[in-house]
N, C-alpha and C positions, 0 to 999 in steps of 0.2 A: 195854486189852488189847493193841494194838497195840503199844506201850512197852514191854511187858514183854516180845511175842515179841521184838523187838529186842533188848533188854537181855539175855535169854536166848540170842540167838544168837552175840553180840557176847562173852559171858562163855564160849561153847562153843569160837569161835574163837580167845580168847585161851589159853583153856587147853590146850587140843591143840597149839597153837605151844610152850609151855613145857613141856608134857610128851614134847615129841617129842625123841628125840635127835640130838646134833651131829655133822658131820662135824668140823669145827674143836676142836672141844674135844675127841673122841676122839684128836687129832692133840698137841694141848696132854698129852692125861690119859697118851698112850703115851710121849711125850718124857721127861714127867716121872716117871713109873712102871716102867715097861716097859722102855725104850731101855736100859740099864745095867744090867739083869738080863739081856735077850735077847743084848745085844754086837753090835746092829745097828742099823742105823736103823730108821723107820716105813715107808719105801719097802719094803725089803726082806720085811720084814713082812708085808705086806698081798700082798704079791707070791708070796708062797708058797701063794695058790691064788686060783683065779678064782672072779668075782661066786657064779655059780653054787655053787661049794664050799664059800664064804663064809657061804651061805643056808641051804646043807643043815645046817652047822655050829650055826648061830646059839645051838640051844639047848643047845649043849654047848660054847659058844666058852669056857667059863673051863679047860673040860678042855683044846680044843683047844691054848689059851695055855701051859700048862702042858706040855704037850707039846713044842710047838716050843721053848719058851725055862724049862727045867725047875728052875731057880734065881729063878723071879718068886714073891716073895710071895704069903701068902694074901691079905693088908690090899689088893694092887693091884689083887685082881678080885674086889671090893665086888660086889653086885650093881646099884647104883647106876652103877659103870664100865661095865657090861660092852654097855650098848646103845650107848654113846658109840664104844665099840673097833670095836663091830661095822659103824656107819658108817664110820668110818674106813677100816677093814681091808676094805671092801665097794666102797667109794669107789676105792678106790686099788688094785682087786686087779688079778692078772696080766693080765687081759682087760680093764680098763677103758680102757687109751687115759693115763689119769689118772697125775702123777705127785706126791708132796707133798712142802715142801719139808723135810721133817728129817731 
């Protein structure tokens, strides 16, 4: 029994790690998506509102995207992207202190 609460918690911890999304690879997903539709960097991006603004946004960040940068693709805010951007752009916003490099 012991083995298996282990085993169980071991399998709980891995998977919240891999389900969790990236700051790094929102920064990768926007270079490669985003940057050349918006006509800006990731810096600037994420700089166009603080942590806070970021938050409130979160469940409507594919509109918010859309908004700022109105020539991005539907294919670039997958739902699969859009928790990776929200790190990113959350990491890096105008109040964070934070700057990335692309």
């Amino acid at each position: 029994m012991k083995k298996l609460l282990i085993t169980l918690s071991l399998v709980m911890t891995l998977g919240s790690i891999s389900a969790s999304a990236d700051v790094t690879k929102g920064q990768k997903l926007y270079s490669k998506k985003l940057k050349k539709a918006c006509g800006f960097s990731g810096a600037k991006m994420a700089a166009k509102h603080s942590q806070d603004e970021w938050e409130a946004k979160k469940d409507s960040l594919a509109d918010e995207i859309k908004a700022i940068c109105p020539s991005v693709k539907s294919k670039s805010l997958k739902g699969k992207f859009l928790p990776h951007y929200f790190d990113f752009f959350y990491e890096y916003a105008n109040d964070s202190g934070n700057v990335p490099s692309c």
